[in-house]
C-alpha positions as a Markdown table, in Angstrom:
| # | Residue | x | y | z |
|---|---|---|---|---|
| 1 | Unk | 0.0 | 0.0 | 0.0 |
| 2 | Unk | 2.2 | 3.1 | -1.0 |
| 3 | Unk | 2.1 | 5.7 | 2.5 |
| 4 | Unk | 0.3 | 8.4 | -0.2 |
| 5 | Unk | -2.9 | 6.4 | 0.3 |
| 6 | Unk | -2.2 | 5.8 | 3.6 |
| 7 | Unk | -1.9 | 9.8 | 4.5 |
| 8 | Unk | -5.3 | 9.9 | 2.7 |
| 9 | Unk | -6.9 | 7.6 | 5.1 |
| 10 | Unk | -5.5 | 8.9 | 8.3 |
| 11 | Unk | -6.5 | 12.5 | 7.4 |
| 12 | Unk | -9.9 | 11.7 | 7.1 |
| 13 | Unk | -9.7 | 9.8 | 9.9 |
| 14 | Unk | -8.3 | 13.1 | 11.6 |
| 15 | Unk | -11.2 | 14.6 | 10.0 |
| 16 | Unk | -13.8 | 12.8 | 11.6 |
| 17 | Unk | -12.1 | 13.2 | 14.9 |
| 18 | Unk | -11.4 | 9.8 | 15.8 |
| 19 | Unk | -8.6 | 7.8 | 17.4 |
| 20 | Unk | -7.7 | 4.3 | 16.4 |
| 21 | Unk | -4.7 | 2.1 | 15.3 |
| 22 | Unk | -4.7 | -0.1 | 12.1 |
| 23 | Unk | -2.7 | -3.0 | 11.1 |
| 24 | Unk | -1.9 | -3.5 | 6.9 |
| 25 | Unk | -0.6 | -6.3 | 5.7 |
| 26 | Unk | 1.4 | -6.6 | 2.3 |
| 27 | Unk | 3.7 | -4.8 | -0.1 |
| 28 | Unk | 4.0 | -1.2 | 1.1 |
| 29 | Unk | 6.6 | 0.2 | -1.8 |
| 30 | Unk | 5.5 | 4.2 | -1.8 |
| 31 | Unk | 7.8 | 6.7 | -1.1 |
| 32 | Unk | 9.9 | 5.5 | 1.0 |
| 33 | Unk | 13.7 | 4.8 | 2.2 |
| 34 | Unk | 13.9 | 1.0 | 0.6 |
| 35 | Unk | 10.6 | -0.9 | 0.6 |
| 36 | Unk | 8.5 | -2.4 | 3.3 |
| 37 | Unk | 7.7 | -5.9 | 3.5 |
| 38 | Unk | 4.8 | -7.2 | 6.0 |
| 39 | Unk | 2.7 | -5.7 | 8.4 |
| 40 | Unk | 3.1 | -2.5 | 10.0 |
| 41 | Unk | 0.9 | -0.5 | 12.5 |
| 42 | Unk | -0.5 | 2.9 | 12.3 |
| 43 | Unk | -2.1 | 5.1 | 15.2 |
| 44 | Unk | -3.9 | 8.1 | 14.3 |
| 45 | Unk | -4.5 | 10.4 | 17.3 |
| 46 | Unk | -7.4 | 12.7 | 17.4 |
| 47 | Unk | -7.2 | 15.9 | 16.0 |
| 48 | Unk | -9.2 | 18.3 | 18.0 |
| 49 | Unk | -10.6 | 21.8 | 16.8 |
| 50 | Unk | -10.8 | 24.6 | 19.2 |
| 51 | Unk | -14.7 | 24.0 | 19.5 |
| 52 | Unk | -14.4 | 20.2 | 20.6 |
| 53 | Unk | -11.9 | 21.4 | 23.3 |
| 54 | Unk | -14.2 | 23.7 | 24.4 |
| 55 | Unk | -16.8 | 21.6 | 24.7 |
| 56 | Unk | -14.7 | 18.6 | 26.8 |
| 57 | Unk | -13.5 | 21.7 | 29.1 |
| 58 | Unk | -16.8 | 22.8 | 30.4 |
| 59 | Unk | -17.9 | 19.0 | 30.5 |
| 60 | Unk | -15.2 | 18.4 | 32.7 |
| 61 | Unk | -15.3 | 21.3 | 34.4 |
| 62 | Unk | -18.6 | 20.2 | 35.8 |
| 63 | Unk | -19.8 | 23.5 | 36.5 |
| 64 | Unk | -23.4 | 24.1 | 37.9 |
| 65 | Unk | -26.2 | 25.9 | 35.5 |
| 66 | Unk | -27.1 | 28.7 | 37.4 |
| 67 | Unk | -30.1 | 29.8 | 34.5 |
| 68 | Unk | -31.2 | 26.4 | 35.2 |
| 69 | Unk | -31.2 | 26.9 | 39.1 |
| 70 | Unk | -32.5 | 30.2 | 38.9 |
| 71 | Unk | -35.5 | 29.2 | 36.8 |
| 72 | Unk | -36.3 | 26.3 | 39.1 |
| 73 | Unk | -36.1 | 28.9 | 42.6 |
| 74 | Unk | -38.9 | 30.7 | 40.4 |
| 75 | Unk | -41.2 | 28.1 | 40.2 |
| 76 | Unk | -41.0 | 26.7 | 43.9 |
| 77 | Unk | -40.7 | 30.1 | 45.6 |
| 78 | Unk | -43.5 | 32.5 | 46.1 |
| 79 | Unk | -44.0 | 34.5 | 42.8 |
| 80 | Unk | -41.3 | 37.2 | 42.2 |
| 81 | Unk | -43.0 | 40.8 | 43.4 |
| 82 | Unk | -41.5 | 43.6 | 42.0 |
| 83 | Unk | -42.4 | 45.7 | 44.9 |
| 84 | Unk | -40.8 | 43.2 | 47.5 |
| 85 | Unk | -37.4 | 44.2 | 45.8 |
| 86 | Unk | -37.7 | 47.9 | 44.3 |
| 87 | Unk | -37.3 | 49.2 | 47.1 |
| 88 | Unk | -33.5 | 48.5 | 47.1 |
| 89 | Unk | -33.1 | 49.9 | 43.8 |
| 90 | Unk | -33.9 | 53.6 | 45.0 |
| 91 | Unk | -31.1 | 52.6 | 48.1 |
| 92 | Unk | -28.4 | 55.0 | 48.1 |
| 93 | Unk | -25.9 | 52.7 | 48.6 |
| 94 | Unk | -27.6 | 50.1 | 45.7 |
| 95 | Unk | -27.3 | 52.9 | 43.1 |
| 96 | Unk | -23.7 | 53.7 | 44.5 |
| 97 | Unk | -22.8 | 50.1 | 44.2 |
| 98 | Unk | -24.4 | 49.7 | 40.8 |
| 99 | Unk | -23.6 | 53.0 | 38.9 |
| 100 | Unk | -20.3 | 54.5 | 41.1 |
| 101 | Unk | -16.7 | 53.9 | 40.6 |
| 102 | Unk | -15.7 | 53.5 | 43.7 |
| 103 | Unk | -17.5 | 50.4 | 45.6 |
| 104 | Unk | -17.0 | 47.3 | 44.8 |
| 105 | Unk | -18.7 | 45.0 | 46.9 |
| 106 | Unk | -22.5 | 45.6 | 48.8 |
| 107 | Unk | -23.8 | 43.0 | 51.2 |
| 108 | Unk | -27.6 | 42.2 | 51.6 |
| 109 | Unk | -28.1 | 40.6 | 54.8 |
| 110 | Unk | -31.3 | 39.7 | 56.3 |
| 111 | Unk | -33.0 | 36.3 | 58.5 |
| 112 | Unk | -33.9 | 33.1 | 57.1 |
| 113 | Unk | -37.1 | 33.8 | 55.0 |
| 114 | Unk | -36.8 | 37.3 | 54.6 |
| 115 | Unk | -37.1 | 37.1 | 50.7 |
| 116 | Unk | -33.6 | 37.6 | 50.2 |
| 117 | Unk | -33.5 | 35.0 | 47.2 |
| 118 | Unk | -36.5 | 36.4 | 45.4 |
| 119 | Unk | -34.9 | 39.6 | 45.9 |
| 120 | Unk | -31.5 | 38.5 | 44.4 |
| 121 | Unk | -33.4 | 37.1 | 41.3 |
| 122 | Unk | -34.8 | 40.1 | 41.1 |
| 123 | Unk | -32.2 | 42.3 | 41.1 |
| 124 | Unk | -30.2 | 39.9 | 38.6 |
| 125 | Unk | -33.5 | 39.6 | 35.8 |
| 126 | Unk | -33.1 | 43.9 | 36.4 |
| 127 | Unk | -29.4 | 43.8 | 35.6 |
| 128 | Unk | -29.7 | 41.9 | 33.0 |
| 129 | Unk | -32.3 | 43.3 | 31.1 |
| 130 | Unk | -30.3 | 46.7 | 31.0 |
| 131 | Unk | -26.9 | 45.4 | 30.1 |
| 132 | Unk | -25.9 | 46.3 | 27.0 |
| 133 | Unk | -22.3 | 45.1 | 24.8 |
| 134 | Unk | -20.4 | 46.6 | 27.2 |
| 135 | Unk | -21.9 | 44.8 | 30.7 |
| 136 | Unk | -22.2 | 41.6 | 31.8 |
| 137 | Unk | -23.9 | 39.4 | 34.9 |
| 138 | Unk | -22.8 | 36.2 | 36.1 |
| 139 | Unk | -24.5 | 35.0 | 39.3 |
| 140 | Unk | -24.8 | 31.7 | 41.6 |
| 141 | Unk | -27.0 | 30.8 | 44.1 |
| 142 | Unk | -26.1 | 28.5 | 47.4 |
| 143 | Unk | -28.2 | 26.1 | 48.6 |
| 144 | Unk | -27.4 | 23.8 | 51.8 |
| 145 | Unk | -30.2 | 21.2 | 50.4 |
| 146 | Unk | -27.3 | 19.9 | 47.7 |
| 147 | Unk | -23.5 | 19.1 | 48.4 |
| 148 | Unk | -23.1 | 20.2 | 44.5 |
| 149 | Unk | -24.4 | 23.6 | 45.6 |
| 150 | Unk | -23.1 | 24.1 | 48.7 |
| 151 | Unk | -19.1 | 24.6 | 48.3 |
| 152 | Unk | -16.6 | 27.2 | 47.0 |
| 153 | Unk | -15.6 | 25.0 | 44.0 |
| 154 | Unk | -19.4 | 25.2 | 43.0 |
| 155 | Unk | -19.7 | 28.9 | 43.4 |
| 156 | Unk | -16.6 | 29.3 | 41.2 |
| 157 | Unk | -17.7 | 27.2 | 38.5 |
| 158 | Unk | -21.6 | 28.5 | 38.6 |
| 159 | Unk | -19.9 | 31.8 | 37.9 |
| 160 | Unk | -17.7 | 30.6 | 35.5 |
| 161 | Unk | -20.1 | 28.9 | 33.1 |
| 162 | Unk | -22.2 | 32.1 | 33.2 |
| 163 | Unk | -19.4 | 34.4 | 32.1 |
| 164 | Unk | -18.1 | 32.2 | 29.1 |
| 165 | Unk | -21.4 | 31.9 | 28.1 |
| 166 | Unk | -21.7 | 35.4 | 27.3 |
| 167 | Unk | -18.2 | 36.1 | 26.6 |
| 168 | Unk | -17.2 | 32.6 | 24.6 |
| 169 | Unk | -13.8 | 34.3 | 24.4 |
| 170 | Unk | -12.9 | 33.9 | 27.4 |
| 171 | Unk | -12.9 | 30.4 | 27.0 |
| 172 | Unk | -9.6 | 30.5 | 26.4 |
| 173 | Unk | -8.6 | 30.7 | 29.8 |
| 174 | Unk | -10.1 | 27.0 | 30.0 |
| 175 | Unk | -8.7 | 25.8 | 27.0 |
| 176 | Unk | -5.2 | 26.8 | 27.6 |
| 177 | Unk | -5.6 | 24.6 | 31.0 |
| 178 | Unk | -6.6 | 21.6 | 28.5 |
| 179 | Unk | -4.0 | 18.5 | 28.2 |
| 180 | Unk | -5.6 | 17.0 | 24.9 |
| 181 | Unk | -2.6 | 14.4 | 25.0 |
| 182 | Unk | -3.9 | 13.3 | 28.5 |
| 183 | Unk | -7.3 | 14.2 | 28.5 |
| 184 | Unk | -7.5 | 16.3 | 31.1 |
| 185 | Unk | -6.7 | 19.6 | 32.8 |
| 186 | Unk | -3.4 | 20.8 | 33.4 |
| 187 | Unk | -4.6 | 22.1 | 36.8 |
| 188 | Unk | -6.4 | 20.8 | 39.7 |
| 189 | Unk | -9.9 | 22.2 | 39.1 |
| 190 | Unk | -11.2 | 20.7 | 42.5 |
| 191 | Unk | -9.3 | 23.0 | 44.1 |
| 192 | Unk | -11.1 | 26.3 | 44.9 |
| 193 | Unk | -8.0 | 28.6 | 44.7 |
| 194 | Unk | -7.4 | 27.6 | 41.6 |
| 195 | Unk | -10.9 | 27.6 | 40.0 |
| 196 | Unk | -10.6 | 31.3 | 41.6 |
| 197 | Unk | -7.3 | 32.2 | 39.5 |
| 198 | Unk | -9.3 | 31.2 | 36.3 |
| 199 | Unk | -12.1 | 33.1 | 37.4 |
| 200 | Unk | -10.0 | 36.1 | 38.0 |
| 201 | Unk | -8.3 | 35.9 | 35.1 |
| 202 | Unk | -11.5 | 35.9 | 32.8 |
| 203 | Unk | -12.7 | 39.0 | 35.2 |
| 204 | Unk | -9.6 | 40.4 | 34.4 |
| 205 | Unk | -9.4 | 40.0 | 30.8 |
| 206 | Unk | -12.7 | 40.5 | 29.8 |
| 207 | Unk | -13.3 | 43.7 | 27.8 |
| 208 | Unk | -17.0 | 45.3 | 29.8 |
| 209 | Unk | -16.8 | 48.2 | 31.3 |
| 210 | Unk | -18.5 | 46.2 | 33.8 |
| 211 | Unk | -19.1 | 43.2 | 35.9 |
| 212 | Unk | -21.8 | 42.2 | 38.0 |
| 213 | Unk | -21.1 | 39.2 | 39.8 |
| 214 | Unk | -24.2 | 38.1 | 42.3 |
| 215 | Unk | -24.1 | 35.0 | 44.7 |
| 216 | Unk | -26.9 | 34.3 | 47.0 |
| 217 | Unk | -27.1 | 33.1 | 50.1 |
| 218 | Unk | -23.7 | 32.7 | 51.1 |
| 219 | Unk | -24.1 | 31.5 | 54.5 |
| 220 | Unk | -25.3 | 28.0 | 53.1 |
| 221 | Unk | -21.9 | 27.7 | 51.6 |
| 222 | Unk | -20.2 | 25.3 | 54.1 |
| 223 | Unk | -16.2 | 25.7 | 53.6 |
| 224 | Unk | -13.4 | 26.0 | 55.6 |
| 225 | Unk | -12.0 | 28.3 | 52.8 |
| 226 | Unk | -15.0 | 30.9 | 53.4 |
| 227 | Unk | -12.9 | 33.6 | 55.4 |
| 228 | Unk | -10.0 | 33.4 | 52.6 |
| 229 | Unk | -12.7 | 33.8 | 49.5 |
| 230 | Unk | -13.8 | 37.1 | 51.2 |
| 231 | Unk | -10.4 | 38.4 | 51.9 |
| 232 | Unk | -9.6 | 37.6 | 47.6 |
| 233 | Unk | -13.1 | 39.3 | 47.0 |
| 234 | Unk | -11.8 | 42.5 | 48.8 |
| 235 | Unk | -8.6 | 42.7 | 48.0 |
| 236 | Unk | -9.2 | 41.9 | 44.0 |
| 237 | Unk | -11.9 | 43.9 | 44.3 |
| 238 | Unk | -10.1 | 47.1 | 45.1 |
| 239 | Unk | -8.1 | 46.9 | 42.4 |
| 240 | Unk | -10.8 | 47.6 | 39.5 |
| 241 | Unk | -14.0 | 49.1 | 41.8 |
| 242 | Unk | -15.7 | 50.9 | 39.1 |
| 243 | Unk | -15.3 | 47.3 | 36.5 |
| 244 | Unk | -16.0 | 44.2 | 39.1 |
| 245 | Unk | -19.0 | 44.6 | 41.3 |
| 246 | Unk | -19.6 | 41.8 | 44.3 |
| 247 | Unk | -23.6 | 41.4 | 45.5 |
| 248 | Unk | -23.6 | 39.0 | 48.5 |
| 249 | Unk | -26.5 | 38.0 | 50.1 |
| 250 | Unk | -26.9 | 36.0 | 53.4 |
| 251 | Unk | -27.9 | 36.0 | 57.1 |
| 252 | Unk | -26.0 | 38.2 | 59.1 |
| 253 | Unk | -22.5 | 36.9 | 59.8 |
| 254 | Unk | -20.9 | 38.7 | 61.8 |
| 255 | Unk | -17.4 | 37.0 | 61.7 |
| 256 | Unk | -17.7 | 37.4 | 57.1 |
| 257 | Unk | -18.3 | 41.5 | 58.1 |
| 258 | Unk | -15.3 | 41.6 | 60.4 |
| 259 | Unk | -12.5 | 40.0 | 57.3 |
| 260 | Unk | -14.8 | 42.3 | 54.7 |
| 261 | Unk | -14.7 | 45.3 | 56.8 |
| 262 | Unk | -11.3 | 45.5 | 58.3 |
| 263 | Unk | -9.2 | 48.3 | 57.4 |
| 264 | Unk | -11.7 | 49.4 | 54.2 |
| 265 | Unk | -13.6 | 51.8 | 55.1 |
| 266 | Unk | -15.0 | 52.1 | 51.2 |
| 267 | Unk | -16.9 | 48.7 | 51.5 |
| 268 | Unk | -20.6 | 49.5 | 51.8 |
| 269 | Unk | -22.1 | 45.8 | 53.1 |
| 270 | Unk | -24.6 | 46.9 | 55.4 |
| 271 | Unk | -27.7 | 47.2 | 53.7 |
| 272 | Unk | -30.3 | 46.1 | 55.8 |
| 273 | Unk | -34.0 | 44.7 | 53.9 |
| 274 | Unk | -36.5 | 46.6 | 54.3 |
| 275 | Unk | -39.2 | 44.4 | 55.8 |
| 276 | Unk | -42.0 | 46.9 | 55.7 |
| 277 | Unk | -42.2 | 46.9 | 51.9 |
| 278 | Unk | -41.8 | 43.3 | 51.8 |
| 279 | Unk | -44.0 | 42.2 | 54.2 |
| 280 | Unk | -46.4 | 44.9 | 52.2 |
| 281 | Unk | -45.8 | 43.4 | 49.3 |
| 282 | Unk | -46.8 | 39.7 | 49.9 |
């Protein structure tokens, strides 16, 4: 078989994507240093395009659907009033947080049951609808019920997946991580702290004038690694204020304020709900 026809085969084997090996029998006299008598093997390796790495990434990556979750809070909570949340969008230090250049990070704190979920989804459905080319929301929310919902490395990732799905060219951060020899990622993506240098990194490298980034109910995040994640929110955060704005919602925790508020006296996380509106409102 002369190795012209052979090169045929394994690029439309390369082609279609697929890994194999062959064994040919015979004469192989193509062109060649002397001539080849018998069997030989050949292995074709896959060949991927940037979309199939892509793909396997986020597969691997695991990462939590956070549309999916936030759809399914809609239909099992009470319905989403507009009035039980508008209040906070008149807040002075909501409108600071959204619009200003300086704060980075608000905190909405309030009591188990308080709405504060409802409220989030509000406020990211509100976000969303006004962002234009040059914005973008990612979100997560925690929930205690579901170990898969319930760690840093699940917050990361929910946040993750909603950014590269509006930005696909961030995914780049993920595919440079890829080992298509090995299948497999080049880092350990289990580990929080480094799930948190690829977020970063896409936070950093996208091109909006602004980033709203929105995770709910914190406090039902159970990790040993919660006072660090605060400290990298601050301390990141200051860095690009009027680009990268943090929403955290939970119950009041008093030990979170403390590593938020120490020594940065332009953090703005005390925004109490207003439970006369939404106890008006339901």
């Amino acid at each position: 078989m002369p190795l012209t026809q052979l090169s045929d085969w394994q690029l439309q084997w390369r082609q279609l994507g697929i890994m194999t090996s062959a064994i040919f029998g015979g004469r192989n006299d193509g062109v060649q240093i002397g001539i080849h008598h018998g069997p030989f093997t050949a292995e074709f390796h896959r060949a991927y395009i940037t979309e199939d790495i892509d793909r396997i990434c986020i597969q691997n990556l695991r990462c939590p659907d956070s549309l999916a979750i936030k759809t399914r809070l809609k239909e099992v909570k009470d319905k989403l009033l507009r009035q039980s949340f508008e209040w906070v969008l008149q807040d002075p230090q909501y409108r600071s947080w959204q619009n200003g250049n300086d704060v980075c990070l608000l905190w909405i704190k309030g009591g188990a049951g308080k709405g504060k979920t409802m409220m989030s989804i509000g406020l990211i459905e509100g976000l969303s609808q006004k962002q234009d080319i040059s914005t973008v929301v990612t979100y997560f929310f925690c929930q205690n019920a579901y170990n898969e919902l319930s760690t840093l490395e699940s917050v990361i990732k929910g946040l993750i997946l909603r950014l590269i799905s509006q930005r696909i060219e961030l995914k780049d951060s993920l595919r440079l991580r890829w080992d298509p020899k090995n299948d497999r990622f080049r880092e350990d993506v289990n580990s929080w702290r480094a799930l948190w240098d690829i977020l970063w990194e896409m936070l950093d490298r996208c091109d909006c004038s602004r980033i709203y980034v929105i995770v709910d109910a914190l406090d039902e995040c159970q990790d040993s690694g919660m006072a660090d994640f605060l400290k990298l929110i601050v301390r990141n955060g200051l860095d690009q204020p009027s680009k990268i704005k943090w929403l955290l919602t939970s119950r009041p925790l008093e030990a979170a304020e403390r590593t938020l508020l120490a020594g940065h006296e332009q953090m703005q996380v005390s925004l109490e709900l207003n439970f006369d509106y939404i106890s008006q409102s339901v």
